[in-house]
MITOR-766042 format. One record per residue (C-alpha): residue number from 1; x, y, z. Coordinates in Angstrom, 2 decimals, decimal comma. Example, Ala and Ser with C-alpha at 12.3 -4.5 7.8 and 13.67 -1.06 7.14 Angstrom:
// residues 2
+-----+---------+---------+---------+
! num !      px !      py !      pz !
+-----+---------+---------+---------+
!   1 !   12,30 !   -4,50 !    7,80 !
!   2 !   13,67 !   -1,06 !    7,14 !
+-----+---------+---------+---------+
//
This chain:
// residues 258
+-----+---------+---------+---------+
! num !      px !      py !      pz !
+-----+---------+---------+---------+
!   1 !   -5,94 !  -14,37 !   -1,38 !
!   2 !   -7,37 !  -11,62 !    0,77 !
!   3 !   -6,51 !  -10,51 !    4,49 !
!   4 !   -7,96 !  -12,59 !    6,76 !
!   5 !   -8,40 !  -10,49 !   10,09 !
!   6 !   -8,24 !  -12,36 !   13,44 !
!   7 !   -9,14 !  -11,48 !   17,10 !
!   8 !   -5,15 !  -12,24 !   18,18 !
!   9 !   -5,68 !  -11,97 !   21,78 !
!  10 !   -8,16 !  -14,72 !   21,64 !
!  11 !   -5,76 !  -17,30 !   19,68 !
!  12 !   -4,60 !  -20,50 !   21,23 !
!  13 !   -3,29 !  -21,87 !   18,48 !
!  14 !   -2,07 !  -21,74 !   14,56 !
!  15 !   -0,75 !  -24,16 !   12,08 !
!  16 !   -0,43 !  -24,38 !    7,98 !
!  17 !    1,66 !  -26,63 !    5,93 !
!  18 !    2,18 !  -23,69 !    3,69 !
!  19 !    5,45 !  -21,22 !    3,34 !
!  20 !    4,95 !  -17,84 !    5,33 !
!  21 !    6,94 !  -14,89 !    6,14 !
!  22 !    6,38 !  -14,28 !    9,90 !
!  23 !    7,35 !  -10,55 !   11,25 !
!  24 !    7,68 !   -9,75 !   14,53 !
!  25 !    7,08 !   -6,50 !   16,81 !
!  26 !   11,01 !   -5,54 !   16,42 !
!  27 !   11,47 !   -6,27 !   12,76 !
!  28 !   12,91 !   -9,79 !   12,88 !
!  29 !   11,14 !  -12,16 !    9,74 !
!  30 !   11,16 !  -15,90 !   10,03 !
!  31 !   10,29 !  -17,82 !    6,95 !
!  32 !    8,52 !  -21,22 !    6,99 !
!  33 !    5,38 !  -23,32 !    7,17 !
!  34 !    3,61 !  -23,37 !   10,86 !
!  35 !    3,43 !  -26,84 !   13,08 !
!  36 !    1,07 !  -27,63 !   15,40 !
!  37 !    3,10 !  -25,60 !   18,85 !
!  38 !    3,82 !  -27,59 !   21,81 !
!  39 !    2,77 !  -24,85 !   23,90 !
!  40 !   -0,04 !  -22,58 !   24,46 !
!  41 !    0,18 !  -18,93 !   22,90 !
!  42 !    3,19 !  -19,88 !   20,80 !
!  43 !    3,46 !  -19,73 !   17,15 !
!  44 !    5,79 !  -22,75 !   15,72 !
!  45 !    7,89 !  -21,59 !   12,57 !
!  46 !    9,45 !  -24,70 !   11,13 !
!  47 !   12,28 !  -22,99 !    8,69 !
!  48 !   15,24 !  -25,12 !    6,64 !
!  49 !   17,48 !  -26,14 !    9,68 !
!  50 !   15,13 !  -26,21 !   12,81 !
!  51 !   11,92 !  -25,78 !   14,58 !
!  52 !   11,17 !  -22,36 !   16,41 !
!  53 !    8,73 !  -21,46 !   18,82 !
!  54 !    7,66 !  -17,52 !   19,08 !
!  55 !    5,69 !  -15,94 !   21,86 !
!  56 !    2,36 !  -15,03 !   20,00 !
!  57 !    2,15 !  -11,50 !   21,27 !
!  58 !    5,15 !  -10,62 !   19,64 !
!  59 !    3,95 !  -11,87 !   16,16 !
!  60 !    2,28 !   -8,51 !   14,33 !
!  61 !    2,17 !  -10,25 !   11,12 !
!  62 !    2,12 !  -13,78 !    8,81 !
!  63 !    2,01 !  -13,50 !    5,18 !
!  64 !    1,83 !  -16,63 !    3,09 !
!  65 !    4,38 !  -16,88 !    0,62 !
!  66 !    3,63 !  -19,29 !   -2,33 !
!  67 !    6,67 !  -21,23 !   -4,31 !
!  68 !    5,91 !  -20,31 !   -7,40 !
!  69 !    6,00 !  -17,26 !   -9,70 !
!  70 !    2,57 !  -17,32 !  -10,91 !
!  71 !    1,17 !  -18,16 !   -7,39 !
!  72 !    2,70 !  -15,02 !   -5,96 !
!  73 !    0,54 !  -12,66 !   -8,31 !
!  74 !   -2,72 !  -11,27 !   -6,94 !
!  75 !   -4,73 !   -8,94 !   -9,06 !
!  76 !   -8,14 !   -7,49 !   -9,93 !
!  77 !   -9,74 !   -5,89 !  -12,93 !
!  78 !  -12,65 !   -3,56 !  -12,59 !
!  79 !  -14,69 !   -1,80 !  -15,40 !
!  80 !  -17,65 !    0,63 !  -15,04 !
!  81 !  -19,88 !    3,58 !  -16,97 !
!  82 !  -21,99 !    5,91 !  -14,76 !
!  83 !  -24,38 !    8,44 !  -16,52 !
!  84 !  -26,02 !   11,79 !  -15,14 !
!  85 !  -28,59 !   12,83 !  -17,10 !
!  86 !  -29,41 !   16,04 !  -15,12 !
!  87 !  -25,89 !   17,85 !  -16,52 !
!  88 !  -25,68 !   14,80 !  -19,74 !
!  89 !  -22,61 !   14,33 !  -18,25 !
!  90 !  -21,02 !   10,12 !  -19,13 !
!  91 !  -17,98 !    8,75 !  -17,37 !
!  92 !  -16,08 !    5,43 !  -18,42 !
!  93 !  -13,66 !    3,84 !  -15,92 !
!  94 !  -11,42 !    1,08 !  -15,97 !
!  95 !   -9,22 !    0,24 !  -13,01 !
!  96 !   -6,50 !   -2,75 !  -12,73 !
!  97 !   -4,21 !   -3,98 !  -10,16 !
!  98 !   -1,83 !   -6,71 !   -9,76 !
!  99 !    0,62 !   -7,30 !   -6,96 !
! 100 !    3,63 !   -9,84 !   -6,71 !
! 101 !    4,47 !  -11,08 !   -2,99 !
! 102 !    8,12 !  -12,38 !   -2,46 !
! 103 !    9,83 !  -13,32 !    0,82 !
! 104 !   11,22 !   -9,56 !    0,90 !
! 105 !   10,06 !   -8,12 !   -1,75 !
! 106 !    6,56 !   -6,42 !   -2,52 !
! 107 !    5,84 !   -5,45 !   -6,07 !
! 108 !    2,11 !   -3,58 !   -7,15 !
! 109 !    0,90 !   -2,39 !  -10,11 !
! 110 !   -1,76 !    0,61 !  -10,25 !
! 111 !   -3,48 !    1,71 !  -13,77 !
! 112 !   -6,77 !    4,37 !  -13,68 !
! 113 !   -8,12 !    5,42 !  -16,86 !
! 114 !  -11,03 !    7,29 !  -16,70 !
! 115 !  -13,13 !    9,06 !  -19,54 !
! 116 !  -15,37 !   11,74 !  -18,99 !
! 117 !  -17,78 !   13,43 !  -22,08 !
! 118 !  -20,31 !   15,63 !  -22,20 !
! 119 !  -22,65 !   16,67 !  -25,45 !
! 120 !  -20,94 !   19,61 !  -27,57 !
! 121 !  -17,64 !   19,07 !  -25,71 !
! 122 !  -14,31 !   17,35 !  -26,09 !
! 123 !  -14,21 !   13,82 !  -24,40 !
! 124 !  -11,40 !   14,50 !  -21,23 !
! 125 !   -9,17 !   11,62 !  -20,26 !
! 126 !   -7,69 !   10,97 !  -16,84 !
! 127 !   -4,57 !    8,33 !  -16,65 !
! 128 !   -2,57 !    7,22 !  -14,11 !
! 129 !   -0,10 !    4,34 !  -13,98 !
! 130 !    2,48 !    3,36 !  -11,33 !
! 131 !    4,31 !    0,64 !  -10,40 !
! 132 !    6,33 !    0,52 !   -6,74 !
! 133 !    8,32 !   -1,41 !   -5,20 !
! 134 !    9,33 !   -2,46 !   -1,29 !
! 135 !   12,26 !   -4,54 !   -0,32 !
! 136 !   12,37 !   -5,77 !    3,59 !
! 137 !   15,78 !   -5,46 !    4,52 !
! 138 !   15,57 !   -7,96 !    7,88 !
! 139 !   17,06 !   -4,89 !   10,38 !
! 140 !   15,24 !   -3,20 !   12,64 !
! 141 !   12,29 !   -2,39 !   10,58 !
! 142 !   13,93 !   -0,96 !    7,74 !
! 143 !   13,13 !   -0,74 !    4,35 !
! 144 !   13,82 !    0,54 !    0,64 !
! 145 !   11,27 !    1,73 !   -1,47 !
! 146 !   10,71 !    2,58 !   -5,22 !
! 147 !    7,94 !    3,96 !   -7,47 !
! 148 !    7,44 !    4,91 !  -11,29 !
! 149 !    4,63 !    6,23 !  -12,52 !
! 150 !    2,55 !    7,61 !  -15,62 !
! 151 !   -0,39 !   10,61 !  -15,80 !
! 152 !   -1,93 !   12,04 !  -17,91 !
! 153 !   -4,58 !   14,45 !  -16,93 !
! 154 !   -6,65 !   16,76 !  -19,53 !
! 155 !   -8,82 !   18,90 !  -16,90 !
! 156 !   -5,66 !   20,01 !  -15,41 !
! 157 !   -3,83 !   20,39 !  -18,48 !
! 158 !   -1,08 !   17,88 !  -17,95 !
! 159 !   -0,39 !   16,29 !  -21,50 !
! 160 !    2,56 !   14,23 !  -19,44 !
! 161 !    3,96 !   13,46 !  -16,13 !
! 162 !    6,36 !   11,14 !  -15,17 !
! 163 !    7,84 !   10,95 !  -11,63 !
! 164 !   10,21 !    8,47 !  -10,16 !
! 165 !   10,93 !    7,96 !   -6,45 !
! 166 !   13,43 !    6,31 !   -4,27 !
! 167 !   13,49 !    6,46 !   -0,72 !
! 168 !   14,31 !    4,58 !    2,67 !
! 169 !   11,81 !    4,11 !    5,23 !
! 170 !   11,57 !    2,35 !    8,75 !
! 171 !    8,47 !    1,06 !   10,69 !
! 172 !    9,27 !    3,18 !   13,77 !
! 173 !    5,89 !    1,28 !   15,55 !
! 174 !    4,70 !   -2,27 !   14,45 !
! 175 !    2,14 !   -3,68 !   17,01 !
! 176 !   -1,03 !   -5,73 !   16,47 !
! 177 !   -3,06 !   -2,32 !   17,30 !
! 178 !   -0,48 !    0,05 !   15,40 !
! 179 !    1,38 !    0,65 !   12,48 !
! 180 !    3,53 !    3,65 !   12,23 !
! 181 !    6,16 !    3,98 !    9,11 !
! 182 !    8,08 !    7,08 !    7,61 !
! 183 !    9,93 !    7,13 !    4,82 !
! 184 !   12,50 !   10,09 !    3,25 !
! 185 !   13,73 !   10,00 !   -0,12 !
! 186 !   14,16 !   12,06 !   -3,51 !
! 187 !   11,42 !   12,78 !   -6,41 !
! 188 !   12,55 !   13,99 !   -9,91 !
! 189 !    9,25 !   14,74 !  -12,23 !
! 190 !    9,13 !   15,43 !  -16,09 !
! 191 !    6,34 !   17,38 !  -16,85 !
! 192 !    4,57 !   18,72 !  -19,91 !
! 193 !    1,68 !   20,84 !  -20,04 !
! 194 !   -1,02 !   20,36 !  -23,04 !
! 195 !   -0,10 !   23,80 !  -23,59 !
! 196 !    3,09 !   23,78 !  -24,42 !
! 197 !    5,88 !   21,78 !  -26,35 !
! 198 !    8,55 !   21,84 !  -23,41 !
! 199 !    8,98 !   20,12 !  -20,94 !
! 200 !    9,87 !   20,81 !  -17,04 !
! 201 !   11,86 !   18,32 !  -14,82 !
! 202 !   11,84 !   18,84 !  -10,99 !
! 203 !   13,66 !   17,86 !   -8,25 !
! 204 !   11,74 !   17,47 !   -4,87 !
! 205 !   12,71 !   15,14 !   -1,27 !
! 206 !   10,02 !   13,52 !    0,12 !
! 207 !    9,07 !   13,06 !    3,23 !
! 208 !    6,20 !   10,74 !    4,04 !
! 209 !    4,72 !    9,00 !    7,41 !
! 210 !    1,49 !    7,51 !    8,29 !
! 211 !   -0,36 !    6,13 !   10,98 !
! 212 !   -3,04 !    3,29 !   11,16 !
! 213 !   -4,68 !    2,08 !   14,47 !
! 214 !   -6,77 !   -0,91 !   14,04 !
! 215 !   -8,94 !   -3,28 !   15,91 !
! 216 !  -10,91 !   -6,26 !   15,37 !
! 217 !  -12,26 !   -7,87 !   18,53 !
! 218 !  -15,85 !   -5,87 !   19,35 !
! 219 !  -16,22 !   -3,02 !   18,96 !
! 220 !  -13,77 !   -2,74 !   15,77 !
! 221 !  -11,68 !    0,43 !   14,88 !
! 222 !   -9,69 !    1,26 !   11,77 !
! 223 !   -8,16 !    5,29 !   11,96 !
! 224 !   -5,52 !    5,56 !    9,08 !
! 225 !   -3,83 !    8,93 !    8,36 !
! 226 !   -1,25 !    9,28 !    6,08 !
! 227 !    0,69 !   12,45 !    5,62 !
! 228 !    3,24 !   13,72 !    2,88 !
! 229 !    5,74 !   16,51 !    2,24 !
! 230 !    7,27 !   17,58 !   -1,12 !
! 231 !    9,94 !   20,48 !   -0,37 !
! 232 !   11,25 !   21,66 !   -3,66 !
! 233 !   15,23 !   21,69 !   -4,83 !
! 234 !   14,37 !   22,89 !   -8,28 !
! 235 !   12,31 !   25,76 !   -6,78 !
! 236 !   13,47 !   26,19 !   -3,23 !
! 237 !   10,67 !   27,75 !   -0,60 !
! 238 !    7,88 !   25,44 !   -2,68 !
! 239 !    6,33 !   22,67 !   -0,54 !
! 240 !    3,39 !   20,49 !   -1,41 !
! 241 !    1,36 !   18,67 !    0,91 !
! 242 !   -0,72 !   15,92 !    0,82 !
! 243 !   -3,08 !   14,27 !    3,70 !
! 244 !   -5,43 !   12,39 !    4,27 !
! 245 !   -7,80 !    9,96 !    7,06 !
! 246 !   -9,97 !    7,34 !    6,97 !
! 247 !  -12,09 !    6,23 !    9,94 !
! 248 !  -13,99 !    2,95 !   10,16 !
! 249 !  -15,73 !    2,52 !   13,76 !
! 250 !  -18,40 !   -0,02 !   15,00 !
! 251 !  -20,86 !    2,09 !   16,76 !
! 252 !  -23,22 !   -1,49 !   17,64 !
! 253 !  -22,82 !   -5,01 !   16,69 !
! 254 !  -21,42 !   -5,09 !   12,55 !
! 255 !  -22,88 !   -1,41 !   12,36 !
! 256 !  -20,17 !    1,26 !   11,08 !
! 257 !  -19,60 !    4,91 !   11,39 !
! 258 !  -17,21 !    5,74 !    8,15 !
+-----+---------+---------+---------+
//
């Protein structure tokens, strides 16, 4: 199932005999299906013991939750070749993803494998596996977070790498226009290079936040930024940095500016 984007302002009404974790602007989840609400501009979560009516402003998001294992995956296979002939230059890539949506927890799977030749040289390969993970805890927007991942990379000389993350993270800002999480937490990496037979762990925090405004009554906006930190313990005075924006705007009637 894919994200179904509604004009919120405009609702009068919403109802589903199906399970759904409900999340409102200051953290609180509700779980349950959705009756038919008594009043205007109210959401109606019917949970285990009782009926409960929410003010729809203060609903910034419904996720439905299915009952079974199976039902909960979502995920997508892609496969492509491109050739250049100008530089003789083929590419072979294979993406996959699969997610797993609980009542708190949020499992997704990443794998990239991309192949790259060229006549009279050695085929490169590109790899790059991760699984994370995201637990809700119900309190004031907080959160726990996990990742584990896998690349290989032959342009840059990395026969290995293999970091693992933990952090904690809170949605400091969860409106229906804006989204604004940050996360800190600790990154240990193994590492070996194609051109040697050792290999290097390091130690790094990380320190993450990003920042999405969105909006899809006319005309719609999407501005996401996300920004992260990597201060070294291993190696103290090394930082890296990573950021990055999209921007998605509808200059006229279903005409965008990316």
């Amino acid at each position: 199932m894919g994200t179904v984007y509604i004009e919120w302002e405009h609702l009068i009404a919403i109802w589903s005999n199906h399970q759904h974790r409900i999340r409102l602007e200051d953290g609180t989840f509700y779980y349950g299906s959705l009756a038919q609400p008594s009043e205007s501009l109210t959401v109606a979560v019917v949970t285990e013991w009782d009926t409960i009516p929410l003010a729809r402003d203060d609903v910034v998001g419904i996720t439905p939750v299915e009952t079974s294992f199976w039902s909960r995956m979502d995920g997508s296979l892609s496969l492509g070749f491109n050739y250049t002939q100008a530089t003789d230059i083929g590419q072979l890539a294979f993406t996959y993803k699969n997610s797993y949506q609980a009542y708190r927890n949020y499992v997704e799977l990443n794998w990239k494998l991309n192949f790259t030749g060229q006549q009279e040289q050695d085929i490169s390969r590109y790899q790059d596996f991760s699984l994370t993970y995201e637990r809700e805890t119900g309190r004031r927007r907080w959160f726990v977070a996990g990742s584990l991942g896998f690349e290989q990379n032959d342009e840059l000389g990395i026969a290995l790498r293999i970091p693992a993350t933990v952090g904690v993270g809170k949605r400091i800002i969860q409106t229906n226009h804006v989204v604004w999480p940050a996360l800190l937490g600790l990154s240990v990496n193994a590492e070996k290079a194609t051109s040697s037979d050792s290999v290097t762990i390091n130690l790094e925090g990380v320190v993450n936040t990003s920042f999405q405004f969105f909006r899809y009554d006319s005309p719609k906006s999407d501005i996401t930024t996300n920004l992260s930190l990597f201060p070294s313990i291993s190696n103290l005075g090394r930082v890296r940095l990573n950021f990055d924006i999209t921007l998605r705007h509808e200059l006229i009637s279903d005409f965008f500016l990316d």
